[in-house]
N, C-alpha and C positions, 0 to 999 in steps of 0.2 A: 379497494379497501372497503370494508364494511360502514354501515352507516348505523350507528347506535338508536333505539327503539325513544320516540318523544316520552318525556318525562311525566306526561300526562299521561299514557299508556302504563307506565312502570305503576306510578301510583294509583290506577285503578285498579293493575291486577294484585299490588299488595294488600288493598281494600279488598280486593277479594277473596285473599287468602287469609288474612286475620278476620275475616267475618268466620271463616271455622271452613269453609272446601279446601281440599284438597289442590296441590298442583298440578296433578294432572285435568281437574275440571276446572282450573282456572287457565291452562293451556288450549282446551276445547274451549270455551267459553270465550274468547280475546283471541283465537287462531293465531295463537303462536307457539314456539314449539316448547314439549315439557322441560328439555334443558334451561332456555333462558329464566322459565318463570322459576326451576329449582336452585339458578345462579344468582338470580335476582334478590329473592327471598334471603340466600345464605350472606350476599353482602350486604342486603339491607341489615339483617338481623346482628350481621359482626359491627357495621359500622353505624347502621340510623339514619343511611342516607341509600337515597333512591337516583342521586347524580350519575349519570357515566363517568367512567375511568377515562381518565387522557389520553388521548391517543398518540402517537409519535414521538417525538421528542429527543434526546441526546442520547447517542448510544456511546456507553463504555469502550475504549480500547486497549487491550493490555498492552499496550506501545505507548499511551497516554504517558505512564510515568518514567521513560527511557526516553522521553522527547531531549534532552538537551545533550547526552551519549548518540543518538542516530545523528541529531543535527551536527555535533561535534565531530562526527564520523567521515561523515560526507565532507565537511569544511575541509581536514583532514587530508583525506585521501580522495578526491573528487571520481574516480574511477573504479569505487568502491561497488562489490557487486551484490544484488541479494542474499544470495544464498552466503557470502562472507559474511554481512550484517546478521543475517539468522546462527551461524555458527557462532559469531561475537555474542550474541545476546541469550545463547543458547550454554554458551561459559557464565553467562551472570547469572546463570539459572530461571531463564523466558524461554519457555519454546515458543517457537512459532515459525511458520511457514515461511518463502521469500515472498508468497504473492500478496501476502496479509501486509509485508513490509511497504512494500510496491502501493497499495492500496492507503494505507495510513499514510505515506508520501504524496501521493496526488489529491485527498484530503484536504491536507495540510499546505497546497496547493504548489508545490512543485512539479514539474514536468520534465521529460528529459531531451537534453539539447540536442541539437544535429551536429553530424560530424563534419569537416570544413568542405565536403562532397555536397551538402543541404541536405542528405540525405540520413536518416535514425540508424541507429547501427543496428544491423540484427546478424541473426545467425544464416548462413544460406542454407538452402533443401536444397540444391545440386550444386556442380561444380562451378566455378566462375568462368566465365568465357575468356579469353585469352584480352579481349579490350575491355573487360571490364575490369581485371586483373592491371590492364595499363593505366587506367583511369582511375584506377586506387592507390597506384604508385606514384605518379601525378601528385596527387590530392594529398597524399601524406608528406612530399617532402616538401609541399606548399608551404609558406610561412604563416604560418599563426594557426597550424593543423593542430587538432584537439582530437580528445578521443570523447566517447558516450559521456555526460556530465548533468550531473541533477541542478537545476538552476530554478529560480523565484521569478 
């Protein structure tokens, strides 16, 4: 992240420029480059102040106002999958991605459970071995077996 120019630096080179030079010989003069002292100049002049802009702070999400529909969602149907919550919110007239969904959920500080294996449910990239296929049969007719679940 960049580190904003000391405010004794801004107000000499606006001193400089309202003394009547130019920005570009108050960029030579101050070694800095002719963008900032032309960026400077345009918000001093809009605003009156020579303060830096804030940096960081709260970013917007357009899932913000669908917060009590997704959490209702999920209560709901605990098995709910992204891309289903994207086509739901995509009928209220929100588009937006599953991973953005996914994203604004872990935020919001949920994470997703394990299945009664201790193990995250995923998809496999090749086929299951014949024991790990028993190990899953096992595990699901276990008592109190659950499937993928978004929990707090």
């Amino acid at each position: 992240m960049t580190k904003s120019y000391s405010l004794d630096l801004c107000r000499r080179v606006a001193r400089f420029v309202e003394a009547g030079h130019s920005c570009h010989e108050a960029a030579r003069h101050f070694e800095v480059s002719v963008a900032f002292v032309v960026r400077l100049m345009a918000a001093y002049r809009a605003t009156g102040s020579l303060a830096p802009k804030p940096e960081g702070g709260w970013r917007y999400s357009k899932l913000d106002p669908h917060r009590e529909f997704l959490l209702r969602r999920v209560d709901e149907k605990g098995d709910i999958t992204m891309p289903q919550l994207a086509a739901e919110l995509l009928a209220r007239g929100t588009k937006v991605m599953p991973a953005s969904i996914s994203h604004w959920f872990i935020r919001q500080g949920y994470s997703f459970k394990k299945n009664a294996a201790g193990q995250r449910t995923r998809t496999l990239r090749r086929a299951p071995s014949p024991r790990a296929l028993a190990h899953e049969a096992s595990a699901a007719h276990a008592p109190g077996a659950a499937s993928a679940r978004l929990s707090r």
